[in-house]
NUVOVO-569025 format. One line per 5 residues: their letters; for each residue x, y, z of N, C-alpha, C. Coordinates in Angstrom, 3 decimals. Layout:
N
a = X Y Z X Y Z X Y Z  ...
//
This chain:
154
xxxxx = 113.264 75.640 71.108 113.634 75.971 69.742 113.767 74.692 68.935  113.683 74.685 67.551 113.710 73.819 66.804 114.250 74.183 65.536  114.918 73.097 64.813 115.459 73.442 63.730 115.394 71.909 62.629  116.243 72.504 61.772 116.146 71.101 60.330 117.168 71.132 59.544  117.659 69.609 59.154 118.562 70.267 58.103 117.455 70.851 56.719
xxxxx = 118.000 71.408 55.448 117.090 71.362 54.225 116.310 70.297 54.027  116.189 69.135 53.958 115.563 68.400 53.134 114.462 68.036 54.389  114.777 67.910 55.711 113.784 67.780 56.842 114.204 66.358 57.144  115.316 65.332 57.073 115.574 63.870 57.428 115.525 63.956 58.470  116.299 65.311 59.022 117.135 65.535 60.189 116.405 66.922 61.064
xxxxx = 115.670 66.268 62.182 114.787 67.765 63.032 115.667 67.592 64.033  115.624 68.570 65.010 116.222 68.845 66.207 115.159 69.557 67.131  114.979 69.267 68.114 114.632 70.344 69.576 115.447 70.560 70.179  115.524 71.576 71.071 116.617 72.106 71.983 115.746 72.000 73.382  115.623 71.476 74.160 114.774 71.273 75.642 115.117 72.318 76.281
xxxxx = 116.040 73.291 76.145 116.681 74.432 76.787 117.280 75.890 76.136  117.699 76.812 76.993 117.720 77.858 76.135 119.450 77.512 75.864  120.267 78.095 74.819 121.163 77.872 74.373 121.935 78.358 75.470  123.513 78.377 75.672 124.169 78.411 77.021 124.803 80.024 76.673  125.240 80.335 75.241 126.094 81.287 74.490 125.631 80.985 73.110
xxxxx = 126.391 81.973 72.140 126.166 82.134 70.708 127.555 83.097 70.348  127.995 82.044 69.779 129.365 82.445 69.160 129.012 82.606 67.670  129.836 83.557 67.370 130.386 84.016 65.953 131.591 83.445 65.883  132.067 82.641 64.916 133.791 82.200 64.969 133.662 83.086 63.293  135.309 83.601 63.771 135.442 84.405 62.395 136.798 83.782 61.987
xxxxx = 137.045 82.703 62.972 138.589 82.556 62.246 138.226 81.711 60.856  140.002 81.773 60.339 139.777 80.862 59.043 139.714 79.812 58.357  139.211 79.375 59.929 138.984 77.584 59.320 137.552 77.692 59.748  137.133 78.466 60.672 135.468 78.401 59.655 134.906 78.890 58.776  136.173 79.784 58.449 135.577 80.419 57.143 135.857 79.593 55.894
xxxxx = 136.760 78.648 55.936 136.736 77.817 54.973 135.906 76.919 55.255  135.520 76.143 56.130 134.737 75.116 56.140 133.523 75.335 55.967  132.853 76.547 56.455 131.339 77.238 55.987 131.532 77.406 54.879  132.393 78.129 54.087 132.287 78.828 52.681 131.899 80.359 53.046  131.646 80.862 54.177 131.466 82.147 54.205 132.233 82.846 55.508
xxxxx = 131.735 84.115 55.449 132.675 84.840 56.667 132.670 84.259 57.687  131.810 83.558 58.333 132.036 83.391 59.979 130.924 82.272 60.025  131.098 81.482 61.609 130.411 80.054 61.436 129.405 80.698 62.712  128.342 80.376 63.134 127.158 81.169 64.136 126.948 79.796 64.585  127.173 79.492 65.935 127.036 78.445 66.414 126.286 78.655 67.793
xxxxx = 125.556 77.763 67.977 124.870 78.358 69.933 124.978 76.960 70.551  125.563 77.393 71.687 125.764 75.876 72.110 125.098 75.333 73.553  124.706 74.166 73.281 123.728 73.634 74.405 124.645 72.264 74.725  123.893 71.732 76.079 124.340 70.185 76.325 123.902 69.384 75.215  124.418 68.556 75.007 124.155 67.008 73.659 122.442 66.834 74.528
xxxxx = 122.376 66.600 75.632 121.695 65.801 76.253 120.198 66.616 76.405  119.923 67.982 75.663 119.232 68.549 76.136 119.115 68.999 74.170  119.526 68.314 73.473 119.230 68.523 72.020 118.938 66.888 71.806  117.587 67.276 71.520 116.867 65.948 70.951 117.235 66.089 69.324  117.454 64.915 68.652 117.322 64.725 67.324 116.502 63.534 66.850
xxxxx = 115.920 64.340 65.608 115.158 62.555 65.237 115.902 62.858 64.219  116.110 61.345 63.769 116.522 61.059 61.913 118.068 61.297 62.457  118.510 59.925 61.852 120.053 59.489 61.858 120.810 60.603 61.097  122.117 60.977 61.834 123.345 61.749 61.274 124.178 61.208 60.633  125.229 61.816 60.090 126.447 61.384 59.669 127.347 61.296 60.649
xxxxx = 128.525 61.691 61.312 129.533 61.897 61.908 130.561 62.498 61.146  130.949 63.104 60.307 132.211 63.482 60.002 133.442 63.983 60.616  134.197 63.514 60.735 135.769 64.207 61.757 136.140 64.898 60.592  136.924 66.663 60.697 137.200 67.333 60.158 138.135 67.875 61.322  139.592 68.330 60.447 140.404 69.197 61.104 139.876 70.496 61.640
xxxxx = 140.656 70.820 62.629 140.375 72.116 63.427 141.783 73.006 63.558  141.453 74.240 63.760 142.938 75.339 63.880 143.820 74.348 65.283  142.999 73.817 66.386 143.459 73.153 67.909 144.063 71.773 67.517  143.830 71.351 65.849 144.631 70.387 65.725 144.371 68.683 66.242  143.121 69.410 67.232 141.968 68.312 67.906 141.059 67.757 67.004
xxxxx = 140.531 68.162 65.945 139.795 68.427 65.354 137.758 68.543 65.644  137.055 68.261 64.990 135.939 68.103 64.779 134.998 67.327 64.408  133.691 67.490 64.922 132.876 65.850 64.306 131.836 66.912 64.255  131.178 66.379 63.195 130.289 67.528 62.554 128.941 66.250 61.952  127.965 66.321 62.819 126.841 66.143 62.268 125.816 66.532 60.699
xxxxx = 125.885 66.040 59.977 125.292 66.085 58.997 124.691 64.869 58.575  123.177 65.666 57.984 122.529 64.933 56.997 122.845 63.918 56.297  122.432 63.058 56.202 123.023 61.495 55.335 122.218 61.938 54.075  121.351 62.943 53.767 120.289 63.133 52.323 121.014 64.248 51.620  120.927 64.988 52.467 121.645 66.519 52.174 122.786 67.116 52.378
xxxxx = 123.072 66.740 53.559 124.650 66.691 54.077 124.986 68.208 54.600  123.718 68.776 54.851 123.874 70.071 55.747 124.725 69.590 56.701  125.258 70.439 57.595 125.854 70.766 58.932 124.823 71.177 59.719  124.265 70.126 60.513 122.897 70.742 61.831 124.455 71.349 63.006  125.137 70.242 63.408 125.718 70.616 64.620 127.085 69.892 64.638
xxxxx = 128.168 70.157 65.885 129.092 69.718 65.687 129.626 69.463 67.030  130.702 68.299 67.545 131.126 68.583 68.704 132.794 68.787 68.792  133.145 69.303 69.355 134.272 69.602 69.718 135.581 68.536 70.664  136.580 68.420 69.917 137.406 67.409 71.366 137.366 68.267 72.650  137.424 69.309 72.886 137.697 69.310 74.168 136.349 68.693 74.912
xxxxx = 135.624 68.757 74.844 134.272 68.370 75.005 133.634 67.258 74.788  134.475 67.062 73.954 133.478 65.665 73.365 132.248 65.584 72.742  131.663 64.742 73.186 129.837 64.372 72.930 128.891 65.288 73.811  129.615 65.875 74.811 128.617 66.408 75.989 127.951 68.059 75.351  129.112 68.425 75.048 128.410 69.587 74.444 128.216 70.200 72.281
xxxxx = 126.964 70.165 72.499 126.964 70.504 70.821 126.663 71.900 70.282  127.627 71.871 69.250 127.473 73.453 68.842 126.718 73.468 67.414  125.616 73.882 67.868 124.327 73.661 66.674 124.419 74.775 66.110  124.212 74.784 64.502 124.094 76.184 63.543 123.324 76.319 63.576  122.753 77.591 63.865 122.524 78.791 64.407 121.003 78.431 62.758
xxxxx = 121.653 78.336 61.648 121.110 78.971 60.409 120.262 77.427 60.219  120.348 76.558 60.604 119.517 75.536 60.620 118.172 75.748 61.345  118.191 76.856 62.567 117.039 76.712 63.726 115.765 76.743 62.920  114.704 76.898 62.837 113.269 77.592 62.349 113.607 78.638 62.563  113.436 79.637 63.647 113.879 80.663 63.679 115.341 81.026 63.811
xxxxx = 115.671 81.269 63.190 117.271 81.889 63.481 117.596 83.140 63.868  116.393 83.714 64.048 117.077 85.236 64.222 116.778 85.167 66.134  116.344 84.109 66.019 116.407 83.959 67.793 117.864 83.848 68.624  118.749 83.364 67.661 119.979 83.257 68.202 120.875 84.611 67.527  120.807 85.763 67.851 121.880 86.351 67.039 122.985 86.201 68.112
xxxxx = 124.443 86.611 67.809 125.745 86.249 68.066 125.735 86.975 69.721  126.139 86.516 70.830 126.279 87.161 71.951 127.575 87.295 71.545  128.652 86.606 71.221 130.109 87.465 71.300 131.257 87.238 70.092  131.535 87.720 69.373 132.363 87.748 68.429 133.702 87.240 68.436  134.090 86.059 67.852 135.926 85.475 68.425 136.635 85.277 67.257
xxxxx = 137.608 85.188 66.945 138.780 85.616 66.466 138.397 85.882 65.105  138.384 87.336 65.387 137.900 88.540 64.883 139.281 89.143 63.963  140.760 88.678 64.436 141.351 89.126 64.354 141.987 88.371 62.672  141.398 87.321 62.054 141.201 86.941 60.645 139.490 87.442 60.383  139.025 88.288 60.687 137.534 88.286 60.307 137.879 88.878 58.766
xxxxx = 136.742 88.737 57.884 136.960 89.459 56.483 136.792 91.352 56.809  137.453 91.973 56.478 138.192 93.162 56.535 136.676 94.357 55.901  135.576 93.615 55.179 134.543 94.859 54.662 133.406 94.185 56.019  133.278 93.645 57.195 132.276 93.534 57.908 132.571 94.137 59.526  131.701 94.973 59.815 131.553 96.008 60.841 130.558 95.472 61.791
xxxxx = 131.153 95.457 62.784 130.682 95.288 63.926 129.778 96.084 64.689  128.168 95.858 65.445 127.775 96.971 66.362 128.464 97.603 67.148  128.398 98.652 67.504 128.946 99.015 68.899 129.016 98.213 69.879  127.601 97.841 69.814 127.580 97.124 71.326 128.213 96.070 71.441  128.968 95.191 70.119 128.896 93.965 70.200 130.329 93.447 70.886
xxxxx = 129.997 92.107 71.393 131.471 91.768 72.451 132.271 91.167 71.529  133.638 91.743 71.186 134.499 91.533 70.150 135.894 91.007 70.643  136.256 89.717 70.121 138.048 88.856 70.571 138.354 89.054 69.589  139.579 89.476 69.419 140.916 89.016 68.383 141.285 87.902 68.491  140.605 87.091 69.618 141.176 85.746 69.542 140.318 84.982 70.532
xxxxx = 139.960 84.284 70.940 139.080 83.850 71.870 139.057 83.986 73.629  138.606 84.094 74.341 137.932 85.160 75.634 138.081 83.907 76.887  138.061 84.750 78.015 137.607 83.423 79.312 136.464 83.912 79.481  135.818 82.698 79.642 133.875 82.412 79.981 133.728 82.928 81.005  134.810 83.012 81.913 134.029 83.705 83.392 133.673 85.144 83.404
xxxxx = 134.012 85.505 82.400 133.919 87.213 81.740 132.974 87.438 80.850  132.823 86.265 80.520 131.800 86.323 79.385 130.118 85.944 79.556  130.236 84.652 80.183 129.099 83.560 80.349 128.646 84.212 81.407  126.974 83.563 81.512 126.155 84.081 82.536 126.622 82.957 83.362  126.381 83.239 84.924 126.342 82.518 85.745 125.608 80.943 85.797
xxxxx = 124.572 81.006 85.417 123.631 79.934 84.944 124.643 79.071 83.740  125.004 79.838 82.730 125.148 79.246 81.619 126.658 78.447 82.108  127.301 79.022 82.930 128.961 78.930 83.400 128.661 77.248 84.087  127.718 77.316 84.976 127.331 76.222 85.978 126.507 75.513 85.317  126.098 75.220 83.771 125.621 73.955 83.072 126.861 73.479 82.875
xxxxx = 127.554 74.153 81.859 129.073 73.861 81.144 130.020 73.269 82.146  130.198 73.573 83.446 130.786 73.061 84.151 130.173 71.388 84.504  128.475 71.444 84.377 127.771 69.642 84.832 128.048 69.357 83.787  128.536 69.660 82.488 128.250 68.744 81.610 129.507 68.141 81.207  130.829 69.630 81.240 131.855 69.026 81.747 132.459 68.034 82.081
xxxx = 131.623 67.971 83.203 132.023 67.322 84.341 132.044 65.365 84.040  131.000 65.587 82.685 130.691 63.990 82.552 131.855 63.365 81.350  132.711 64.556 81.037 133.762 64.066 80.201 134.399 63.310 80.781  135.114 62.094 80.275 135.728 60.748 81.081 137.335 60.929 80.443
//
């Protein structure tokens, strides 16, 4: 898969298939997107190629850890972001940047329980009031990347 910010400074490949695809509905991504919910799919850093230099921005998070959020130095889209617990190892790339985006729709819905009040959920879809354990969630495959990549946090 491949993606861009708008202006194209900033391409990405993904060497792999994404691990999960979160919907965050709480309300600090809804403020920081500007819209209902942030669509993120997340892969190893090491397995997302980028050409064309980022920004880094650190931005607060609800965990108080906060965030570093890749963006465009032209445009200042949001391609991707990493997380403290994680660090650098794993990046959570928007979803709405890919070329195709409808390749990633949401495998599981999380804290649902600030989601905006007029948006309805499929039936089928896997829904938190608050965020889930992966061993319930994640495929086996996807459980045993997250754990190697993990693993290289120092």
């Amino acid at each position: 898969m491949t993606g861009r910010c708008t202006c194209g400074q900033v391409t990405y490949r993904m060497t792999a298939a994404p691990m999960i695809t979160h919907a965050c509905h709480c309300s600090w991504c809804q403020r920081e997107t500007g819209t209902a919910f942030a669509l993120n799919t997340l892969i190893e850093t090491d397995r997302l190629e980028v050409t064309g230099v980022v920004d880094y921005v650190m931005t607060p998070s609800a965990s108080g850890k906060g965030q570093e959020i890749a963006r465009c130095p032209s445009c200042r889209v949001a391609v991707f972001s990493h997380y403290a617990g994680a660090g650098r190892v794993l990046a959570f790339v928007r979803v709405g940047t890919l070329d195709t985006p409808a390749a990633c729709p949401p495998d599981v819905h999380i804290f649902t329980s600030t989601k905006q009040p007029w948006l309805v959920f499929p039936e089928s879809a896997k829904v938190f009031a608050e965020y889930y354990k992966s061993a319930e969630v994640w495929s086996p495959e996807a459980l045993d990347r997250r754990r190697a990549a993990l693993a290289k946090v120092s």
